[in-house]
C-alpha positions in Angstrom: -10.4 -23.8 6.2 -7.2 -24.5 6.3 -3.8 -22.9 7.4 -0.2 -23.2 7.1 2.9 -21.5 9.5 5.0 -19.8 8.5 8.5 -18.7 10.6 8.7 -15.3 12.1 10.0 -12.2 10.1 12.7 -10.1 11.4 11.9 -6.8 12.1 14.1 -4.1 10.1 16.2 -0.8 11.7 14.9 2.0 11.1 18.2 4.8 9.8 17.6 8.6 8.9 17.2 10.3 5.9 19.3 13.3 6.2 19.8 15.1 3.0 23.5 15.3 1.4 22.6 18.2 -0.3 20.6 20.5 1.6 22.1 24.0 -0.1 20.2 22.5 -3.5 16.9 23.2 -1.8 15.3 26.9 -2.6 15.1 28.5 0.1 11.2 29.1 1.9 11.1 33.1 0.9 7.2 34.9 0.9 7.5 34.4 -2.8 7.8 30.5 -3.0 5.4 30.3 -0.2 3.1 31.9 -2.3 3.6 29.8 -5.2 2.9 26.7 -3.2 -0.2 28.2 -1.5 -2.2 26.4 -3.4 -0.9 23.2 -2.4 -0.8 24.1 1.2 -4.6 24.8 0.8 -5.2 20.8 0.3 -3.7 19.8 3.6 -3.6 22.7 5.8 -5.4 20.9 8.4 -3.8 17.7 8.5 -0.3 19.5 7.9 0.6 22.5 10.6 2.3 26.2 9.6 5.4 25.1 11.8 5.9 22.0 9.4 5.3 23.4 6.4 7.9 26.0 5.4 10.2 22.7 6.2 8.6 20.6 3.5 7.6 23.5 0.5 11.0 23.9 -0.8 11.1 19.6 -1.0 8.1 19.6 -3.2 8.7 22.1 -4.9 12.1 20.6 -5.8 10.7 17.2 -5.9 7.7 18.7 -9.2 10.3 20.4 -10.6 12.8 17.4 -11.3 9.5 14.9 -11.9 8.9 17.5 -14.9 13.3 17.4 -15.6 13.4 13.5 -15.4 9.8 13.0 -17.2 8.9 11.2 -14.3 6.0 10.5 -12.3 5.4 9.6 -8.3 2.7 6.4 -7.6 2.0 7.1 -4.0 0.1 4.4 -1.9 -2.6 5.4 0.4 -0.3 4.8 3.3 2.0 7.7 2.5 2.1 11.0 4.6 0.0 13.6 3.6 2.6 16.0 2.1 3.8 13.1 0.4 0.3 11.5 -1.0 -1.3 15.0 -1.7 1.3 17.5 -2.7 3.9 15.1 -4.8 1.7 12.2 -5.8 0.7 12.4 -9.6 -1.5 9.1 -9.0 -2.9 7.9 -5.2 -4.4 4.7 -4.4 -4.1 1.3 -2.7 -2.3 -1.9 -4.3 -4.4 -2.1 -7.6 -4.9 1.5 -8.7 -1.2 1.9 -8.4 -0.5 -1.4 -10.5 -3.2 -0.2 -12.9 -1.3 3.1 -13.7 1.9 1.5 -13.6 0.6 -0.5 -16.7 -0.4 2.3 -18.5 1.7 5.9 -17.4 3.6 7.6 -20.1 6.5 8.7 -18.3 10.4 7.5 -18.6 10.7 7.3 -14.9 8.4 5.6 -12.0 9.3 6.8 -8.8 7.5 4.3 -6.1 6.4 6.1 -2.6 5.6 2.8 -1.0 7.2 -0.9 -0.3 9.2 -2.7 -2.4 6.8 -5.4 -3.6 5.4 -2.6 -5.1 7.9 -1.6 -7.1 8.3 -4.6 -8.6 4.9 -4.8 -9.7 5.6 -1.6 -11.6 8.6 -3.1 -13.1 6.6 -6.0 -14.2 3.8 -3.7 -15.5 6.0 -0.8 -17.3 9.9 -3.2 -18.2 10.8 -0.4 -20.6 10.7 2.3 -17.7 13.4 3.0 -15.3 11.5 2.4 -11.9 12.8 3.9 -8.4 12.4 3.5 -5.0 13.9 6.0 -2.8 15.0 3.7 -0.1 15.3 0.2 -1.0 14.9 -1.2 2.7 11.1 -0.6 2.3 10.0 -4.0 2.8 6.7 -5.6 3.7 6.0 -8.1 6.7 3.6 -10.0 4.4 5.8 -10.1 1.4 8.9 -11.9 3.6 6.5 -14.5 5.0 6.2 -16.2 1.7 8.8 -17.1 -0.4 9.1 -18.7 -3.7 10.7 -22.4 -2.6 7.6 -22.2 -0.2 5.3 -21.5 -3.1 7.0 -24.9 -5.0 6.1 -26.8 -1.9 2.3 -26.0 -1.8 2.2 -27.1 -5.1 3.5 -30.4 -4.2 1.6 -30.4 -1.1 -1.7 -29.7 -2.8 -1.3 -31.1 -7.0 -3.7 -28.8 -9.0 -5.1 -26.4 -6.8 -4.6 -23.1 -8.1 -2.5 -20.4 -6.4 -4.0 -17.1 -6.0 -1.3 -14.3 -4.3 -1.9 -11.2 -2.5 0.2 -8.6 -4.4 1.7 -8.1 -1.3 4.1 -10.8 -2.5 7.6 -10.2 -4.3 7.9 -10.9 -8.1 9.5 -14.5 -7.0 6.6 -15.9 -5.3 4.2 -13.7 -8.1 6.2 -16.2 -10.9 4.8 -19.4 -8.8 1.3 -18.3 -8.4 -1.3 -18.3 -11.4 -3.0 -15.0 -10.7 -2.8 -12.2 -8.0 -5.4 -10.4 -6.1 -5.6 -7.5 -3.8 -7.8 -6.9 -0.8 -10.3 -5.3 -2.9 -10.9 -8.1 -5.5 -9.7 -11.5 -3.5 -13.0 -12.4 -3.9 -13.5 -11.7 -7.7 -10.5 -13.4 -8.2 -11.0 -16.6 -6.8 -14.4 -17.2 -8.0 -13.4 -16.5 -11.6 -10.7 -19.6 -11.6 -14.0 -21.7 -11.1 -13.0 -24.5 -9.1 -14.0 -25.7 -5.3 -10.5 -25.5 -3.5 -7.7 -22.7 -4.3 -5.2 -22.0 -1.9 -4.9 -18.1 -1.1 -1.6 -16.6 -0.2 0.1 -15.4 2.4 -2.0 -13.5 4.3 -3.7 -16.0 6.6 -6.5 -13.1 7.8 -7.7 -12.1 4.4 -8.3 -15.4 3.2 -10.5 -15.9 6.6 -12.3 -12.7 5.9 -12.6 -14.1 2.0 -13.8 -17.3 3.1 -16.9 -15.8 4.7 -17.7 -14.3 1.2 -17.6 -17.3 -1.0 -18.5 -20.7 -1.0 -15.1 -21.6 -3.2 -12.8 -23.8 0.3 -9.9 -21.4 0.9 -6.7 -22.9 2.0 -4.8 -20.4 4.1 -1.3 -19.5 4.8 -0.1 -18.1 8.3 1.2 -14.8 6.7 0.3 -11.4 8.6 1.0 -7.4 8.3 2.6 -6.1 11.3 0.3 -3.3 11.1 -3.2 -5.0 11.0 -2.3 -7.8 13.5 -2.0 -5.4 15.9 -5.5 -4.5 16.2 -7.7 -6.5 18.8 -11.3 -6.6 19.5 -10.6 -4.5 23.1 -9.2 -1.6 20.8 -12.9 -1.3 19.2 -14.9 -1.6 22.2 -13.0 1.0 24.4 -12.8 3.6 21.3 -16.7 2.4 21.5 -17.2 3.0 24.9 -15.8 6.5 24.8 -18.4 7.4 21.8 -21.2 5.1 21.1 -21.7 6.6 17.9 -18.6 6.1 16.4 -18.0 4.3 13.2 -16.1 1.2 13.0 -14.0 0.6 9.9 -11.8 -2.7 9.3 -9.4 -3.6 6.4 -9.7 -7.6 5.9 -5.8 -7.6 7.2 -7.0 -7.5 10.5 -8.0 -10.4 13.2 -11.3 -12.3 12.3 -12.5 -10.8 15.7 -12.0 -7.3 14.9 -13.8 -7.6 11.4 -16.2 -8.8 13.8 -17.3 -6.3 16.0 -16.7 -3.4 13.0 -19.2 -1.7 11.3 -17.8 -1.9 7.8 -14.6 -4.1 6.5 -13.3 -3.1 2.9 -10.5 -2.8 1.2 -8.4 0.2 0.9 -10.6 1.9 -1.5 -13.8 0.9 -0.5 -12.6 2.1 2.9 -12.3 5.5 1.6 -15.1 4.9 -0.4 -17.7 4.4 2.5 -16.2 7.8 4.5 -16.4 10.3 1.4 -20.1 8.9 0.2 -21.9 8.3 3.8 -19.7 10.9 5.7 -20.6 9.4 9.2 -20.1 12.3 12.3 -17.1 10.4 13.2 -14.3 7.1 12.6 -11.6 4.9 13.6 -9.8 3.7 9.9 -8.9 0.1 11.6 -6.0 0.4 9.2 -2.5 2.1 8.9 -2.5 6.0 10.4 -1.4 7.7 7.8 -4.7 6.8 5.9 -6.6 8.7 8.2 -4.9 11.6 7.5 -5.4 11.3 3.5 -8.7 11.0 3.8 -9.1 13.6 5.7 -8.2 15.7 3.0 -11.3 14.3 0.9 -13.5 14.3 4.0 -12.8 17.4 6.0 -16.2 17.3 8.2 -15.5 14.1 9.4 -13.7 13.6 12.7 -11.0 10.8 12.4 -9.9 8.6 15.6 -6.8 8.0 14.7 -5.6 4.5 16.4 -1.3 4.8 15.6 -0.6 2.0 14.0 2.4 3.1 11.8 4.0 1.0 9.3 7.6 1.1 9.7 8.3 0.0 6.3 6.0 2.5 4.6 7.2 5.1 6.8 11.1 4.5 5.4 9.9 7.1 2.2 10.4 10.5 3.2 10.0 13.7 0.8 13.5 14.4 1.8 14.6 10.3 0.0 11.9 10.9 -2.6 14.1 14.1 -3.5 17.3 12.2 -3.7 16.1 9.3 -5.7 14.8 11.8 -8.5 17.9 14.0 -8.3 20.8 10.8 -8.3 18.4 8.2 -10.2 18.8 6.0 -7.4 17.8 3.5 -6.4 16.6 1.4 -9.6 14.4 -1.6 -9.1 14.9 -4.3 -11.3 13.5 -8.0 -11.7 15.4 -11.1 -12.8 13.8 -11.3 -17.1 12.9 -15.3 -16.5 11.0 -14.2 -13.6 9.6 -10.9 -15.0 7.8 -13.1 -17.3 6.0 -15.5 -15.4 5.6 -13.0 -12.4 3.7 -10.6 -15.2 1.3 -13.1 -16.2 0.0 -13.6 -12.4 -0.3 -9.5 -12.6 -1.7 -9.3 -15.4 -4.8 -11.8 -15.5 -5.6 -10.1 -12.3 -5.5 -6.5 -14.3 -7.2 -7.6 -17.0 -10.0 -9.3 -14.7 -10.4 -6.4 -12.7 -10.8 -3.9 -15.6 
């Protein structure tokens, strides 16, 4: 298998999301604490009573204006809990959230996730106004790649197809024949039935792909911040301090932590393997915040939680959420000549998939 560098992405500040309107906000009295009691229920114990009254009168704000703007939230997996559980109208990883994009009845798309992601729901819904509440949300992955580097491998290698993660931005998408996510790389690259494609950028997933097929994988050296991270130390120390913990690995990660782990998915089958075998306990080899979500589904399971935070995903706050729906900022658009070829990658991978 082969791989290609790649330059090193800049990391991005981190500002604050202070509201400009905070006297908009109703105030946390008994009787809107009882009204969002039910809510509360769902994450009570991955969200504490001191945090709480702080972020009721946001969602409550934030469902009120979704139901004023006819607008609904797609909030990824890596979201905080108040955000995932108690504003989310649909939850998932990569491909549920492009699947609903296609498909929700709604005049406004409010993305709580990265930018790439957005796009995707641009390219899925044209006719909707789609927002993300702070436009610095980037992705590591999506800046290793671009689309004059996409131009080259096609040079480089004449007729091998181009399969994309979706953590890509509609430029390189518009290059590439068909995108995949972590959960269906493998799907997707055995239905273009050939023996070479080259599968991009993230150099560890096409590893971990290349041990599932037989189809020669040509790499790119593309990585998330998050799941680089991980080493195979992490796991054996969190194993040494319980033997009978269980190991689970998104295919982001090192080819040596996949190793050593008990299970590697992708996001949904992550989630998948906790809420239907509900091991004692488990380290999510992922980003923290999953843990968390999960959680909620699988309260009887204990969670190590190993901090790996994404800074980009981390940029959405309920407090920026709140501001995009009540100013209609900021609106994500995509170039139409690139819309179209960039929706035809998405969309054979949709249609596949479903």
């Amino acid at each position: 298998m082969d791989t290609l560098d790649v330059c090193t992405v800049p990391g991005r500040r981190q500002r604050s999301h202070a509201l400009s309107e905070p006297h908009a906000l109703p105030p946390f009295t008994p009787e809107l604490a009882a009204e969002m009691a039910p809510l509360y229920a769902r994450v009570q114990h991955v969200v504490t009573p001191m945090e709480w009254p702080a972020y009721a009168p946001l969602i409550k704000a934030i469902n009120d204006l979704k139901k004023k703007r006819n607008a609904v939230i797609l909030a990824h997996n890596y979201m905080t809990p108040e955000i995932f559980n108690c504003v989310g109208d649909f939850r998932g990883d990569s491909l549920q959230l492009a699947k609903e994009a296609a498909r929700v009845e709604a005049d406004v798309i409010v993305q709580a996730g990265v930018h790439f992601m957005a796009e995707t729901s641009k390219l899925l819904s044209p006719d909707k106004t789609v927002l993300i509440p702070d436009p610095l949300a980037g992705c590591s992955l999506a800046e290793s790649i671009t689309a004059e580097d996409v131009r080259m491998l096609r040079e480089v290698y004449p007729g091998v197809p181009i399969v994309t993660y979706v953590n890509t931005s509609a430029a390189v998408k518009a290059e590439c024949d068909i995108c995949c996510t972590s959960s269906n790389a493998v799907k997707v690259v055995e239905s273009l039935g050939v023996p070479r494609v080259l599968l991009i950028p993230d150099e560890y997933l096409a590893k971990y792909v290349q041990t599932q097929t037989k189809v020669e994988i040509i790499a790119w050296k593309g990585h998330c911040e998050v799941h680089e991270r991980f080493t195979a130390d992490d796991i054996a120390a969190m194993r040494a301090a319980d033997p009978g913990l269980k190991v689970i690995a998104h295919p982001e990660c090192p080819p040596e932590v996949i190793a050593v782990a008990d299970f590697t998915g992708s996001t949904a089958a992550m989630i998948n393997y906790v809420t239907s075998k509900r091991p004692r306990k488990v380290a999510l080899i992922t980003e923290c915040s999953m843990a968390s979500n999960v959680a909620v589904q699988a309260p009887d399971v204990e969670f190590i939680r190993p901090c790996n935070l994404c800074p980009h995903m981390k940029r959405i706050s309920l407090e920026n959420i709140y501001e995009a729906l009540r100013d209609m900022k900021y609106e994500v658009d995509v170039d139409p000549i690139v819309a179209a070829k960039a929706r035809r990658a998405v969309e054979r991978m949709v249609n596949l998939t479903n």
